[in-house]
C-alpha positions in Angstrom: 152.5 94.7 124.8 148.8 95.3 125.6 148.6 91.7 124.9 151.4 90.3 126.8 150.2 91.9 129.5 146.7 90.6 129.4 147.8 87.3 129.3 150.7 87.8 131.3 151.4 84.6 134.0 150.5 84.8 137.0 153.1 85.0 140.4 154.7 81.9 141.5 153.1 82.7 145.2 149.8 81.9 143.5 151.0 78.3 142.7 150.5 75.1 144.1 153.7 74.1 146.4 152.7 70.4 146.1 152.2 70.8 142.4 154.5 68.3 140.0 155.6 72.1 137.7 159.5 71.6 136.9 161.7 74.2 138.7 162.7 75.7 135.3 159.4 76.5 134.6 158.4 78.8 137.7 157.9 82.0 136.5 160.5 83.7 138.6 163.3 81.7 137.5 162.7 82.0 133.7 164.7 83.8 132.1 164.0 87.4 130.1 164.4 86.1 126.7 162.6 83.4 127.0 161.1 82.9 123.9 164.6 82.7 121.7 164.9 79.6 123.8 164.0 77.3 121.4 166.6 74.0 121.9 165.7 73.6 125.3 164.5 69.7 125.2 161.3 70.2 127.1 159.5 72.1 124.3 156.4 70.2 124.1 155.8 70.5 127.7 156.1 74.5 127.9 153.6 74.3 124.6 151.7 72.3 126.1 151.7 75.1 129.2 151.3 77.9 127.2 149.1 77.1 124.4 145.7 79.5 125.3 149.0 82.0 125.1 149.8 81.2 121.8 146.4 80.4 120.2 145.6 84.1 121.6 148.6 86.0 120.3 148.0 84.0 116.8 143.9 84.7 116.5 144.9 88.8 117.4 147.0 88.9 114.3 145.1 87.2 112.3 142.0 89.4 112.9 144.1 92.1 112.8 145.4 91.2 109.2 142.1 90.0 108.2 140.0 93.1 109.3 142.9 95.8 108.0 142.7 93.5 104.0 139.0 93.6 104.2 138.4 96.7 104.4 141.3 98.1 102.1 139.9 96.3 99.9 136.3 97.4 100.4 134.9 93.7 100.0 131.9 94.7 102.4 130.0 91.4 102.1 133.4 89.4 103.2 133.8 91.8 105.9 130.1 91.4 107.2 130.5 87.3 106.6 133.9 87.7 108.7 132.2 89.9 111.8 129.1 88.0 111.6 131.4 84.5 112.5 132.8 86.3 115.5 129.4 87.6 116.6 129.0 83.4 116.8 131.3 83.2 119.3 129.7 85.4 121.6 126.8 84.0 123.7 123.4 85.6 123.3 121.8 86.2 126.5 117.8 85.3 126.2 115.7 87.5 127.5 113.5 86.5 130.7 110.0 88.3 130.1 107.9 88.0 133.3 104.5 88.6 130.8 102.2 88.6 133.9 103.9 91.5 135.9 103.5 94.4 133.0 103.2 97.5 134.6 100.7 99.5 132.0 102.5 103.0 130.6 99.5 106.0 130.5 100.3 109.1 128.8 100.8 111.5 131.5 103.7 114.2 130.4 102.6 115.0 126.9 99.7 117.7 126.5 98.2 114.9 124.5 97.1 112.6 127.0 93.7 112.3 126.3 93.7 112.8 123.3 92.7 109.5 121.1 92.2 108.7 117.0 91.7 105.0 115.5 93.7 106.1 112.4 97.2 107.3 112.7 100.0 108.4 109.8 104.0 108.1 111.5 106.6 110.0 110.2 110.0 111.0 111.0 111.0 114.6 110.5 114.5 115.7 110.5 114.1 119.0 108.4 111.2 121.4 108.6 107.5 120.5 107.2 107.8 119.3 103.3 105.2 120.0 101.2 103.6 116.1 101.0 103.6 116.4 105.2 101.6 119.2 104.5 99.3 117.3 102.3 99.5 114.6 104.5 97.9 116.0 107.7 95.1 117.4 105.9 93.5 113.6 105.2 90.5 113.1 106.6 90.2 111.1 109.4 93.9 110.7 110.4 96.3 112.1 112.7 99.9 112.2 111.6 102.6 111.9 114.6 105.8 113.7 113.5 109.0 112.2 115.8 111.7 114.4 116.1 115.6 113.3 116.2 118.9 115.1 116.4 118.5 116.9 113.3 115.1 118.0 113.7 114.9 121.8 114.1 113.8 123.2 117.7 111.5 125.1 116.6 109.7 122.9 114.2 105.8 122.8 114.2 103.2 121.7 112.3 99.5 122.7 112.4 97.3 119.4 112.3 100.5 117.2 113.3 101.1 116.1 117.0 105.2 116.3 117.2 107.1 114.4 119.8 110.8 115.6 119.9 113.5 113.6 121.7 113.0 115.5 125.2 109.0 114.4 124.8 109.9 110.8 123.6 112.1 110.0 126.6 109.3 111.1 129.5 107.2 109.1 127.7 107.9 106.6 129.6 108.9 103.4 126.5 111.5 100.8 127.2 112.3 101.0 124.0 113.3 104.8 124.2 117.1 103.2 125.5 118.1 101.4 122.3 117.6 103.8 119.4 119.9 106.0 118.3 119.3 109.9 118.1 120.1 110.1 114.7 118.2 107.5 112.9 114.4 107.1 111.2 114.1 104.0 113.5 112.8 106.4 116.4 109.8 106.1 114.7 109.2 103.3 117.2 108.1 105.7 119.6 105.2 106.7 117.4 103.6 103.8 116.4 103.5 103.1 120.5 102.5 106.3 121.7 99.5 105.8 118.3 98.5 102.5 120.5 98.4 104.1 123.4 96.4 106.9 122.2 94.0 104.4 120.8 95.1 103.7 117.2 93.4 100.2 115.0 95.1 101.1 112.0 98.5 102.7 111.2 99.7 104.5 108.1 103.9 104.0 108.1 104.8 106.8 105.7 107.7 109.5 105.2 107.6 113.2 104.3 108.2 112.8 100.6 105.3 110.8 99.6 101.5 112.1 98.0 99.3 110.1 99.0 97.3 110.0 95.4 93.9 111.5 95.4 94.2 113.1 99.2 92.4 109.3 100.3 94.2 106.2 101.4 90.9 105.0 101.8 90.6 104.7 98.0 93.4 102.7 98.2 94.3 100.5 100.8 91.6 98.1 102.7 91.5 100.3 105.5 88.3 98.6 107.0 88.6 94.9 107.6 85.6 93.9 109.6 81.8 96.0 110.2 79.8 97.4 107.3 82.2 99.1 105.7 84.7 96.6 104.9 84.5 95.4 100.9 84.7 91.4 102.2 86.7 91.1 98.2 88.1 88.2 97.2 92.2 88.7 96.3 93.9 87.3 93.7 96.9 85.7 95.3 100.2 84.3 94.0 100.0 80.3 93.3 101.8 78.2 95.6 101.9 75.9 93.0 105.6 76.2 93.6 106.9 75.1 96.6 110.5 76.2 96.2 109.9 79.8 95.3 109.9 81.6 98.6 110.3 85.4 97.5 108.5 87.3 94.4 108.9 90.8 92.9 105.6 92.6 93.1 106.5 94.9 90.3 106.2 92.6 87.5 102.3 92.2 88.5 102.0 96.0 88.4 103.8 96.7 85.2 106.9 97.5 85.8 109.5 94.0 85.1 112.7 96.0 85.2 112.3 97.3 88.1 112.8 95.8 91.6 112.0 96.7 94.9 114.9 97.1 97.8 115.5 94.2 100.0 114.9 91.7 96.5 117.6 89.3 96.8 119.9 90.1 93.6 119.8 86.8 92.7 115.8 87.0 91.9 115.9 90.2 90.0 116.2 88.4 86.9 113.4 86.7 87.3 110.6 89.2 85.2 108.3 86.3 83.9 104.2 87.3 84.6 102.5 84.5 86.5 100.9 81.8 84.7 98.0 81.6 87.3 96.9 83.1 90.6 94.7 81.7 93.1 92.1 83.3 95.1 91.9 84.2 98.8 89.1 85.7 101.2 89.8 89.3 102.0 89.7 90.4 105.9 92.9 89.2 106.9 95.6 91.4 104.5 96.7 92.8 107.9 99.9 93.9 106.4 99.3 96.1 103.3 101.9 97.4 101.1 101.5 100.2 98.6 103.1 100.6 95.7 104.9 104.0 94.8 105.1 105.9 91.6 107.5 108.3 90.8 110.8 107.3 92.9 109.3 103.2 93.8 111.4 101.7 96.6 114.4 100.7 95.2 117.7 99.7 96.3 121.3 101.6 95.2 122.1 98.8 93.0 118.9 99.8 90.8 119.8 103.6 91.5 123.0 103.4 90.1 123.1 101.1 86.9 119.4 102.6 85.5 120.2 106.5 86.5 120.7 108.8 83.0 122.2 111.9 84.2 120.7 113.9 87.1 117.3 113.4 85.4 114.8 112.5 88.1 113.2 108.9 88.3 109.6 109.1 87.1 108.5 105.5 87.0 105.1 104.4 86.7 102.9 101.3 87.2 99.6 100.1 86.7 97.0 101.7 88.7 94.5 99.6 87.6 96.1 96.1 88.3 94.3 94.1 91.3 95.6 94.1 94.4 97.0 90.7 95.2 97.9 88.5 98.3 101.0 86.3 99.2 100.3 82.8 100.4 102.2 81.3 103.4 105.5 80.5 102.7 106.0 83.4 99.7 107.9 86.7 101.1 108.2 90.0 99.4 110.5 93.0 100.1 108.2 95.5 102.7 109.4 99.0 103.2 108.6 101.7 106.3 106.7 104.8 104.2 103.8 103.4 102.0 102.8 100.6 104.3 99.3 100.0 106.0 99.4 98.1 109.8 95.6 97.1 111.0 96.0 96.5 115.0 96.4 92.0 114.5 100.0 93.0 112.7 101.1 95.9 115.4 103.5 94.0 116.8 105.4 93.8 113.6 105.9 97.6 113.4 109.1 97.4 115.3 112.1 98.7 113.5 115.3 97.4 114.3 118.4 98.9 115.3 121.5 97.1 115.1 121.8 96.9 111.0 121.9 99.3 108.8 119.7 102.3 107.9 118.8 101.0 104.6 118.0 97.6 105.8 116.1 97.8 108.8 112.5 97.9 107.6 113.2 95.5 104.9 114.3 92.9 108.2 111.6 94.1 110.0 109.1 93.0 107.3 110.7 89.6 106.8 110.6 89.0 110.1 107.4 90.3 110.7 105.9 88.3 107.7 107.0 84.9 108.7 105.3 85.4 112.3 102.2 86.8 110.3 101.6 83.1 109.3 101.1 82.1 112.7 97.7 84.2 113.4 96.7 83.5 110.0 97.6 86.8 108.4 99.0 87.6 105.0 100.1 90.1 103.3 98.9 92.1 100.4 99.9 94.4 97.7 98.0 97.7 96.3 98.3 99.5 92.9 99.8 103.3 93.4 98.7 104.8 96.7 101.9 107.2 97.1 103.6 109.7 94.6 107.4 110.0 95.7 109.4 112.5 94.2 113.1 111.6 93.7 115.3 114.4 94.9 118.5 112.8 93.1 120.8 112.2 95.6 121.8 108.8 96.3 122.7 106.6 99.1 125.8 104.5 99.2 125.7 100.7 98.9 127.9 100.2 102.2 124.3 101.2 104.1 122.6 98.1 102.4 125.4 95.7 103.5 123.0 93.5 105.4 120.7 93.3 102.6 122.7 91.9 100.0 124.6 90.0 101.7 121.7 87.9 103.7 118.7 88.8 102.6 118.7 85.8 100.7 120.0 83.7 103.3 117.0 85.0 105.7 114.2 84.5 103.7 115.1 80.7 103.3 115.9 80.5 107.2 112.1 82.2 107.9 110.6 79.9 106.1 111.9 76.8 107.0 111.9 78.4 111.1 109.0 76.8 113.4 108.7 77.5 117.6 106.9 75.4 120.0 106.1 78.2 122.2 102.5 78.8 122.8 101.6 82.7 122.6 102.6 84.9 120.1 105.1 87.0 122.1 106.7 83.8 123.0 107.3 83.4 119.7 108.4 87.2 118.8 111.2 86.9 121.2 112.0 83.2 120.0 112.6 84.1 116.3 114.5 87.6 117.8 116.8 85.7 119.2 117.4 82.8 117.1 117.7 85.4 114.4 120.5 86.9 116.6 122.3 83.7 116.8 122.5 83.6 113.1 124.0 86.4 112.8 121.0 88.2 111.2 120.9 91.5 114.2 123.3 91.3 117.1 122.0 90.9 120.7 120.7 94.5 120.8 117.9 93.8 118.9 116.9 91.0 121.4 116.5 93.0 124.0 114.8 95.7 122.0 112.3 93.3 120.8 112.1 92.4 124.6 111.7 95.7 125.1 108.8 96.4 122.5 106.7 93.4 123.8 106.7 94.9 127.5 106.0 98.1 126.1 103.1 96.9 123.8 101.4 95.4 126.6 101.8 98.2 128.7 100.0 100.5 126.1 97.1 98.1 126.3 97.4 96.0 123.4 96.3 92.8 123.4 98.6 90.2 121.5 96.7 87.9 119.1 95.8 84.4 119.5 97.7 81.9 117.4 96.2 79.9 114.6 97.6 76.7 113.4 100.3 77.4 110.8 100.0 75.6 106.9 103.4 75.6 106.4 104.9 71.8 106.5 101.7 70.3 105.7 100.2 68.9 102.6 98.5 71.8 100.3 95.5 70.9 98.1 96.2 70.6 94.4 95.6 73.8 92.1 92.8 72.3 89.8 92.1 74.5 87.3 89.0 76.2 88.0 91.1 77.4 91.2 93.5 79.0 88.7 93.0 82.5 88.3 94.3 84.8 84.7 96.3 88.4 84.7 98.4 89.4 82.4 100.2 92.7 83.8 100.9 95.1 81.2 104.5 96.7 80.2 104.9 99.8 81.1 107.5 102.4 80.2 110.1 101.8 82.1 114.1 102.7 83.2 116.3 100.3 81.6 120.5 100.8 81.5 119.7 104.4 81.5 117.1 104.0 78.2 113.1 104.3 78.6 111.3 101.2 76.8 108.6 102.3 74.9 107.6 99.0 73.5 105.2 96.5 74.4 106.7 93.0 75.7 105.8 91.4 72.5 103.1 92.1 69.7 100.9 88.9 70.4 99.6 90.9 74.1 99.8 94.2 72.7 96.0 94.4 72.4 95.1 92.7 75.7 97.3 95.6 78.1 95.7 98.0 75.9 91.9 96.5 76.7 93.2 95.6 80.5 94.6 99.2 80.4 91.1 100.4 79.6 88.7 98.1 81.5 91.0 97.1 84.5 89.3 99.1 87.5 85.3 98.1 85.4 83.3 95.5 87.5 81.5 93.5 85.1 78.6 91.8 86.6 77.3 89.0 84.7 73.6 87.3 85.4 73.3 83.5 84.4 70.3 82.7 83.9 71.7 79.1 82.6 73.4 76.7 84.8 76.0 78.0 86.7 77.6 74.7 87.4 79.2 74.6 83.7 79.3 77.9 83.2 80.5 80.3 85.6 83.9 79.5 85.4 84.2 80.4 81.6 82.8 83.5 82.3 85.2 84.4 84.8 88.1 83.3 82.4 87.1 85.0 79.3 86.0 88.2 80.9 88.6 88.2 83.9 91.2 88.9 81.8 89.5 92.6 80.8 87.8 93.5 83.5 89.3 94.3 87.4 86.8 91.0 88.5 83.8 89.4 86.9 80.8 89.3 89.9 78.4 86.2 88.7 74.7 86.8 90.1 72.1 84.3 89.4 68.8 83.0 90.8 70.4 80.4 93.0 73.6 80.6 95.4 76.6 78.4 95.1 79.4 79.1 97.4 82.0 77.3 95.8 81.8 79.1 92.9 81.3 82.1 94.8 77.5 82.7 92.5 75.4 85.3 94.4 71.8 85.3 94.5 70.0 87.4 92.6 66.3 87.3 90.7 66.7 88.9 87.5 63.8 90.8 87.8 64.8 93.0 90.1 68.6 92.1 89.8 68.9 95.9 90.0 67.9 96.2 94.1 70.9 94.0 94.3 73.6 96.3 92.8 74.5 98.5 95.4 75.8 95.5 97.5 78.0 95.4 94.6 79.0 98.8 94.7 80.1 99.6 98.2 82.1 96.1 97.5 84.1 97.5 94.8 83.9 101.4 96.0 87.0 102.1 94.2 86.3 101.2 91.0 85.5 102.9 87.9 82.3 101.9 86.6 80.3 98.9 86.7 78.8 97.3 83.4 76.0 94.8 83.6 75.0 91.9 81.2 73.5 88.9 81.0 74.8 85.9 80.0 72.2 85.6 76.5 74.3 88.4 75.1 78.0 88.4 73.9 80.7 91.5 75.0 82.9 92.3 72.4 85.0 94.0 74.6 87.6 95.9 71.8 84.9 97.5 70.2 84.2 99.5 73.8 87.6 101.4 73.7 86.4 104.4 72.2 83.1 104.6 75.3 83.0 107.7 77.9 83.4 105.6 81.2 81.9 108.7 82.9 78.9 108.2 81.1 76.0 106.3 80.9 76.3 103.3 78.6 72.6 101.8 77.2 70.7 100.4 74.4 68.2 103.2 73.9 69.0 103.7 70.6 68.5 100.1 69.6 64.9 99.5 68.9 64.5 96.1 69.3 65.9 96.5 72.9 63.9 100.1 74.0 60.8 101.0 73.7 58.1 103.5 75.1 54.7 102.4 75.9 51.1 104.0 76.1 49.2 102.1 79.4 45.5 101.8 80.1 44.0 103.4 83.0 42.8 100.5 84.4 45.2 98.7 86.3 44.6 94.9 85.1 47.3 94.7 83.4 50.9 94.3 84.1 52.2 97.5 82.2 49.6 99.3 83.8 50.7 98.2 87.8 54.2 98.5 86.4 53.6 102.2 85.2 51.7 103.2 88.3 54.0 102.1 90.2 56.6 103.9 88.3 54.6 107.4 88.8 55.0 106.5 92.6 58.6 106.8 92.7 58.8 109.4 90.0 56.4 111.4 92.7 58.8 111.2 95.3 61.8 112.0 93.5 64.2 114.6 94.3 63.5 117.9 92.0 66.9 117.0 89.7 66.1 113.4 89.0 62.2 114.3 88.4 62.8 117.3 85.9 65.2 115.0 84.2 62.4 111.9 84.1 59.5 114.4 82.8 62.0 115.9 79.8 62.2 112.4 78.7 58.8 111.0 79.8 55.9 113.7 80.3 52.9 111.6 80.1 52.1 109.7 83.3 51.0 106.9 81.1 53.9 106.5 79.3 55.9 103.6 80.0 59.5 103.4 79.2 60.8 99.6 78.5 64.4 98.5 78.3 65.2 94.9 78.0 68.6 95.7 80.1 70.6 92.6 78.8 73.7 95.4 79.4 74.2 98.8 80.8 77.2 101.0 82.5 77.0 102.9 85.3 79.8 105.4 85.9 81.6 106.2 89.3 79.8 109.3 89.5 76.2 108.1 89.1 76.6 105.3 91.7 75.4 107.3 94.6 72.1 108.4 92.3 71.6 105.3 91.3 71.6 104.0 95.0 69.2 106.6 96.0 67.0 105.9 93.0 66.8 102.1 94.6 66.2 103.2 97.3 63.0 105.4 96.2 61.5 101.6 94.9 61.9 100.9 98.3 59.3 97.3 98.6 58.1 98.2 95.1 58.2 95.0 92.6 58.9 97.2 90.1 60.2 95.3 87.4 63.9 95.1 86.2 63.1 96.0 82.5 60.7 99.2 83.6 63.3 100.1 86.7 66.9 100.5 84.7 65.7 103.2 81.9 63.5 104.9 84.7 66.9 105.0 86.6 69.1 106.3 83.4 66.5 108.8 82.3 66.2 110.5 85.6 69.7 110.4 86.4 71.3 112.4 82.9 69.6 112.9 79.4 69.3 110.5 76.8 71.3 112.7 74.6 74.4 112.5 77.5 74.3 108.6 77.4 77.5 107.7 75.2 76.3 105.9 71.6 78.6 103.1 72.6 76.1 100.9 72.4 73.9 101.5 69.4 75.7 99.4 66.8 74.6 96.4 69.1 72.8 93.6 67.2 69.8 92.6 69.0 67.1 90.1 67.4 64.2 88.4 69.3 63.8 86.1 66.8 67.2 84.8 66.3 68.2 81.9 63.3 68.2 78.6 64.9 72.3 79.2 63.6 72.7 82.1 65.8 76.1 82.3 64.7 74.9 83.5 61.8 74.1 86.6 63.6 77.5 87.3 65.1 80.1 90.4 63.6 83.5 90.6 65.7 82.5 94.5 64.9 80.1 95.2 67.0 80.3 96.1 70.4 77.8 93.4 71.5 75.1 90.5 70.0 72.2 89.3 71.5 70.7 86.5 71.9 73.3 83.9 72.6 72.9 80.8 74.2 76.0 78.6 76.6 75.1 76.6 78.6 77.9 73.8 78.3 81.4 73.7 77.9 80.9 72.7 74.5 78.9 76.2 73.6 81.4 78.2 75.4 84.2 76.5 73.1 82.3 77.6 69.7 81.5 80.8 71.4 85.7 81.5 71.9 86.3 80.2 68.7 84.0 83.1 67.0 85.2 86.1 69.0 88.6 85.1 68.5 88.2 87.2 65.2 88.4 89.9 67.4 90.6 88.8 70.0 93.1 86.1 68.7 94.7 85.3 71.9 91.3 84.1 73.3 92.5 80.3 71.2 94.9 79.7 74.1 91.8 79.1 76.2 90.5 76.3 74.1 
């Protein structure tokens, strides 16, 4: 009836007197049962009148029957495809931005107003404080923002935290404020604006569940780009050797190759193979940065279900000493909304979405917010652990992650093959918004929100970036293979079908996760004093594959092979550069390239202690100077008593129980040494103290170890080493795989450094798959 009457005809005084209608087909002289008339011989013609009639009647009952089967059934993709096709149908209104005539938004209702941080934290609360928000406002140098929704209690408060509840987020003044539900975590648009506003350049998305490990994301995360105290690294980065793989599981790099992360499409789970290479990419861009969780990862309720045993907790862990690495243009990863660090270029890309479901609105908005990354020249990088997350066993249901299964797949591929001739990045934005609208990605309501976000973003005061020209579609230079880049990611323990793997992948790497395991987050920095040209690559290939990154120094630059300058002399003034580089990292070991690591002999070393050959006489020596000061031992040793005068009362008392005659001379040759984590800030000031000194590097680095700890501290690592000054002119003859290290040894061609591999593999027998 409702539909009869919708489409019911209209009154015959509405028609046209002079039109050509038969009389039997006036309305008022047609007869009540009308429709039983089905002989009458004019058929065709009162079809042909009352087709749109028909065709509506038919599509109601078909939808009808097609929406009451679907979901009896409970076949939620079919029913998503199904509503998705009549979304089509619809047209999608674009949204006319005028960008010039943005009225700016100030902060005048909240007792915050002028208040202002550069480093934010944004969380949603709907319960009272946790104990990780607790933890969380108490990190130095950030201000956590707490948004409120209709579950949050009234009385909620939080010392440290600023909380905006949904009374204070509506005077705010946002457009956005109109299209997000009261219910849902995707409020937390409000914060990351009213951050901007109050003067935010980087913002910490996070939840009230995770640890951040350590108490210091800046251990963790790059959370200086640009100034002094960025690290200006070089990332490994996925190979985009191949062209048709457009999405990759970060897990497997970290450890972990059963697990997958939510918003994976299903179809790529399978796929748990390590990389054969990596490339290399200049940090200062990784504007997006996602963290990797331990304890309860981000995972999706297909993972949850089929690996759960019992109500036992998840308790996964990955590597947390695996290198961070970058995705290329045109490679996508799964991106979540509470271990992920935004740097002000990728702000714009914080806006959560609001008309899919709960589960799958971050994992859209990092899509979507990837695949415009590319067009400023951004990328987006991945982190070892930063977060602890405790699983509280209760699950979600799948229904919630519809849109993810059913299209994530479909979107990625549609991101990547997207382009937009508009000419600023907003323009852009709101282009791929609403196309993704049309395909029945988000419905119309995210349009306008996005729309909505853009004004609002420019009326906080942030300034949209300038677009750089995109690599995607155009020709990439060929990987040669001193481009390609070696990790092998180890195998954790893991959740598999409900049973933990113990076991290595496969006996043949066991040894080389156990090494990586142990020297993963150790700098080795390597002096050449040969030619860099044909060696520097080998080095980087057969000590990469230990050690977190191999920093080559030698006495001339070479920018393509990224070779730093550095006269071994006094390589040692050069070390600190080094340090605040790699701040996070364990320890740094130094050697020179005219003696041989045998790096599984080292497993058994103290890495908080001082690693040196003073027990290896060839190598360390104490010598009685002259007064006069014609010599070079005698300028070297006054110059020593110079610093050792101005020392600090800790590192001199130290010296003078090891040294106590101001003639006495201590000599190292230095070929290799290990400075812990804790030591680096003596060892700085200790360079420091040399100030313009030329004090040489074989009289500075014991000077340096003795007055930092005893000689009876340093770890015996070390004193096994075989050291000769006058080697055989066979200096193989010399080597033992048992050993933790030979000297002298001689490469300078590729030809050297294939004998070379070919000896150690006694001790490492995977190093013959380099030759």
């Amino acid at each position: 009836m409702l539909v009869q009457d919708r489409f019911s005809p209209q009154k015959s005084s509405n028609l046209n007197p002079n039109s050509n209608q038969k009389p039997y087909l006036r309305t008022n002289d047609l007869p009540s049962n009308r429709f039983t008339q089905t002989k009458n011989l004019d058929f065709s013609v009162w079809v042909s009148d009352n087709l749109y009639k028909i065709v509506s009647v038919v599509l109601l009952v078909v939808t009808v029957a097609a929406l009451f089967f679907l979901r009896n059934v409970g076949d939620t993709a079919a029913l998503l495809c199904f509503e998705n096709k009549a979304r089509d149908l619809e047209k999608i209104e674009f949204p006319r931005v005028d960008w010039n005539k943005i009225t700016p938004v100030a902060d005048k209702a909240s007792k915050f107003a002028n208040f202002r941080s550069e480093k934010w934290i944004v969380v949603l609360v709907s319960d009272y404080p946790s104990d990780a928000l607790k933890k969380l406002v108490k990190l130095k140098g950030w201000q956590v923002v707490a948004i409120g929704d209709s579950r949050t209690p009234a009385d909620w408060s939080l010392k440290g935290a600023i909380f905006l509840s949904l009374e204070e987020q509506a005077n705010l003044g946002f457009r956005v404020v109109d299209y997000l539900p009261y219910d849902s975590y995707v409020r937390k648009n409000v914060g990351y604006l009213f951050a901007m506003q109050h003067g935010a350049k980087k913002i910490f998305d996070a939840d009230d569940r995770g640890e951040v490990m350590d108490g210091d994301l800046g251990k963790h995360f790059d959370v200086e780009l640009v100034g002094e105290a960025a690290r200006q690294e070089v990332l490994l980065q996925y190979s985009h050797d191949n062209p048709n793989r457009s999405v990759v599981n970060p897990y497997v790099h970290f450890g972990q190759r059963s697990v997958w992360p939510r918003g994976l499409p299903l179809e790529n789970v399978g796929e748990i193979g390590h990389e054969e290479f990596y490339t290399q990419v200049f940090g200062g861009k990784q504007f997006i940065q996602q963290g990797i969780s331990n304890g309860l990862p981000d995972v999706d309720s297909v993972f949850y279900f089929t690996r759960k045993s019992g109500l036992e907790p998840f308790d996964i862990r990955f590597d947390e000493h695996a290198p961070k690495v970058a995705l290329p243009q045109g490679m996508m990863m799964p991106l979540n909304s509470f271990n992920t660090m935004y740097h002000s270029p990728a702000f714009w890309a914080l806006m959560l979405p609001v008309s899919v479901s709960r589960m799958a609105s971050d994992v859209l908005r990092g899509y979507w917010g990837q695949r415009l990354l590319w067009e400023i020249g951004g990328y987006v990088a991945v982190y070892p652990p930063t977060v602890h997350r405790y699983d509280k066993v209760e699950a979600y249901p799948f229904s919630e992650e519809k849109d993810l299964h059913v299209n994530v797949g479909r979107l990625i591929k549609y991101l990547v093959l997207w382009r937009s001739d508009k000419h600023r990045l907003f323009e852009k934005i709101l282009d791929l918004s609403y196309a993704m609208a049309e395909e029945g990605f988000w419905t119309d309501k995210d349009v306008k929100l996005t729309a909505a976000w853009l004004q609002d973003l420019l009326a906080v005061g942030y300034q949209q970036p300038r677009l750089m020209s995109l690599e995607l579609g155009r020709p990439r230079a060929s990987i040669g293979h001193g481009d390609q880049r070696e990790f092998v990611p180890q195998k954790l323990p893991s959740v598999h079908l409900g049973v933990e793997e113990t076991g290595t992948v496969n006996y043949e790497i066991a040894n080389l996760i156990r090494w990586r395991k142990t020297f993963g987050n150790i700098v080795l920095v390597m002096h050449c004093s040969g030619p860099v040209e044909r060696t520097a690559l080998e080095w980087r290939l057969l000590y990469g594959r230990i050690f977190r990154t191999v920093v080559i120094l030698s006495e001339k630059k070479d920018v393509d092979l990224v070779v730093q300058e550095s006269h071994l002399d006094q390589a040692y003034k050069y070390l600190p550069k080094i340090f605040d580089q790699f701040s996070s990292a364990e320890g740094f070991l130094f050697l020179q390239d005219n003696t041989i690591l045998n790096y599984w002999n080292l497993l058994q070393a103290d890495k908080t202690k001082l690693w040196i050959t003073n027990k290896v006489a060839e190598s360390w020596s104490s010598v009685l100077t002259e007064d006069n000061n014609a010599d070079w031992l005698s300028q070297q040793a006054s110059m020593v008593q110079k610093v050792v005068s101005t020392m600090p009362a800790h590192f001199q008392v130290n010296y003078k129980e090891t040294s106590n005659n101001d003639k006495n001379l201590l000599l190292c040759s230095s070929e290799i040494f290990y400075v812990p984590q804790r030591l680096i800030s003596d060892f700085v000031e200790l360079v420091n103290l040399v100030d313009n000194l030329e004090i040489h590097q074989k009289v500075a680095i014991p000077m340096f170890f003795v007055s930092m700890d005893s000689p009876q501290n340093f770890d015996p690592i070390l004193d096994s080493t075989i050291y000769k000054k006058n080697p055989p002119k066979n200096s193989s003859t010399i080597y033992s795989a048992k050993v933790p290290a030979v000297h002298p040894w001689s490469v300078s061609s590729e030809q050297e450094f294939i004998k070379l591999i070919r000896i150690m593999a006694e001790g490492d027998p995977l190093l013959m798959e380099l030759v």
